[in-house]
N, C-alpha and C positions, 0 to 999 in steps of 0.2 A: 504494500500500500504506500504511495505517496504522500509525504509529508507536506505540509503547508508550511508555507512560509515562514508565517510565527514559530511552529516548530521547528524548523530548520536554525534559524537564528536564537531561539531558547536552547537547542542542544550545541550548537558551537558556543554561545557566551557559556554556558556549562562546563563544557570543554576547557575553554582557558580559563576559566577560574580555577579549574581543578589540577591543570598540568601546565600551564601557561605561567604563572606566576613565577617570580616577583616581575613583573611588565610592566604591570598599569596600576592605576590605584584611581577607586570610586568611577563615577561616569565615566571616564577616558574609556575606560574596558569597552563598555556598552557602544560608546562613540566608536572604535574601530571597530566594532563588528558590523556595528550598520554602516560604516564609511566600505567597509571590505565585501560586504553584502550589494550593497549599491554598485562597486565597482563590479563584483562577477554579472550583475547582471546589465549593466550596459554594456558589458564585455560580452557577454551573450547575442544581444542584439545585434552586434555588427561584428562578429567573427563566426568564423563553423560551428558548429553545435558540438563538433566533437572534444573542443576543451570544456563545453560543458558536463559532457560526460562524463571525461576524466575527472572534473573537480569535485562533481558530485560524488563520484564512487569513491574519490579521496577522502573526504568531509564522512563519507559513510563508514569508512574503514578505520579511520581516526576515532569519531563519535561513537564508540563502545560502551556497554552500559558496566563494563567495569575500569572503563576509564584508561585503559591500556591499549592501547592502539597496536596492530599485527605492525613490525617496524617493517618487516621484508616487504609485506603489499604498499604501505605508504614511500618506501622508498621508489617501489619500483612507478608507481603511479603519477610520483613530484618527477620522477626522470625522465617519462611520456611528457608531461605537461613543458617542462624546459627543452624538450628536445623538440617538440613540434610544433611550442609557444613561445617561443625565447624571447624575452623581456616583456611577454604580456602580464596584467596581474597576475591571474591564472596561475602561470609560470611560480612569481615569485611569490605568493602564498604559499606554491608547494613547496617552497625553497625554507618557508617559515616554518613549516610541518619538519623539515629535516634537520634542520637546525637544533630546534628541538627536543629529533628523537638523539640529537648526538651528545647534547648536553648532558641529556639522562646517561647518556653513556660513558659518561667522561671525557666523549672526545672533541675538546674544544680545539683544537686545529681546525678539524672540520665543521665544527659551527663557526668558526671564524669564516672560514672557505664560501660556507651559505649566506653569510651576513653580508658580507662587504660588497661585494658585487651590489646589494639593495640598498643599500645607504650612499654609495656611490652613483649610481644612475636608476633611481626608485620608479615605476611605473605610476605612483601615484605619491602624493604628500603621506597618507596613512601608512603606507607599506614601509618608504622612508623611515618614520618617526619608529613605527613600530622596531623597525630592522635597526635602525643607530643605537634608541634606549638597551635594545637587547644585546649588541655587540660590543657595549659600553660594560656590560654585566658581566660577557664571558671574558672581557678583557682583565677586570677586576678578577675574577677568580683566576686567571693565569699570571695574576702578580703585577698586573700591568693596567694599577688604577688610575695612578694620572695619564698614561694615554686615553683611557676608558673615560676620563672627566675630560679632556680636547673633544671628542666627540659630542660632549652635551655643551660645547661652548654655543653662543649665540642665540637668535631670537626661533621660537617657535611659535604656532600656534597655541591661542589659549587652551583649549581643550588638550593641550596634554601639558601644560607649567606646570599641574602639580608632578604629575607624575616624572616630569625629569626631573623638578626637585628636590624631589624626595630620592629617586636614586642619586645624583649631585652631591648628598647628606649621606649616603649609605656608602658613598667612596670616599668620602670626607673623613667617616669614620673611620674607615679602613686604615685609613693614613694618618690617623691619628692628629689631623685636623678638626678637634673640636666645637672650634668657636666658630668656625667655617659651616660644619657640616650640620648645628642648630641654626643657622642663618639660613640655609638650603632649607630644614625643614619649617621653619617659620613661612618660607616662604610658600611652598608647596601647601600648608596648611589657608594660610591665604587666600590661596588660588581655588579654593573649597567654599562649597556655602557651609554652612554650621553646620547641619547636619551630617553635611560626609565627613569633614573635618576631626574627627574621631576614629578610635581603632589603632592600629599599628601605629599610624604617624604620631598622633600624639603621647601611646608608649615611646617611641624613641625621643620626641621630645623632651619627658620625664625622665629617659634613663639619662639623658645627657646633662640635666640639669641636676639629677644625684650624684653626678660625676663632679661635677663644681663645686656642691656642697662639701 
């Protein structure tokens, strides 16, 4: 049976919340999926139908109801999509799908390999932001946080300030740049209406201020 829409876009926000993370933080999440939503499907409209098929039975292969994705189908699926879409979004979705499953793996060589190429010549603004915040992450975890903070230099879009400020603050800490990396989260809390402005962020804002104490 075919899903609708609404359910297609409630099992993928699902999805990254649950294997995606640490990305985004509050509405940003919701924001790229519907910016990433939007784009397969004007992508749809004006290219073959056949990268839709690929990307669905990707999204289908990913979307597992125990959260674990077959890595061998989705690889081989993102490799269809780059091989016979190259640099359409399409494409570079499944390239985010890889990345990914390689981080889970420890192999950040190669989520470096999927990243850069998208943050280099992005298909869209979303794919971009998404692919920079994320290669700025595995940068940091290979020891390599102030290049991973050059990457988050400069202006973005509102809809995602908080969320690179807050990781900005998560490599700040890293670094042991304290009074920096509360100025990041101050900032990214900012960037929130009250409501979201709670949770995690403002844990680390308190642990950092325990840390003064």
């Amino acid at each position: 049976m075919s899903m609708t829409e609404e359910e297609q876009i409630a099992q993928l926000k699902d999805w990254w919340q649950r294997n995606g993370k640490p990305l985004l933080t509050g509405g940003a999440l919701a924001l790229a999926l519907v910016f990433g939503w939007q784009a397969w499907q004007h992508y749809e409209k004006n290219q073959a139908q056949g990268g839709g098929a690929l990307y669905q039975a990707l999204l289908e292969t990913s979307l597992t109801p125990t959260g674990q994705p077959d890595a061998g189908k989705v690889t081989e699926l993102a490799g269809k999509l780059k091989g016979e879409f190259p640099g359409s979004a399409y494409a570079q979705y499944g390239s985010l799908f890889i990345a990914k499953l390689a981080v889970d793996s420890g192999k950040l060589d190669d989520a470096v390999a999927e990243l850069k190429p998208l943050v280099d010549k992005p298909a869209d603004s979303t794919i971009g932001e998404l692919a920079r915040q994320r290669l700025a992450r595995v940068l940091a975890a290979q020891g390599k946080a102030e290049e991973g903070l050059k990457l988050l230099d400069g202006k973005t879009d509102k809809a995602w300030a908080a969320s690179r400020e807050e990781l900005k603050g998560d490599l700040l800490v890293q670094l042991g740049r304290a009074d920096e990396a509360h100025a990041a989260y101050q900032k990214a809390k900012d960037s929130l209406d009250e409501a979201a402005a709670v949770g995690g962020l403002q844990m680390k804002l308190d642990d950092l201020a325990k840390g003064d104490a």
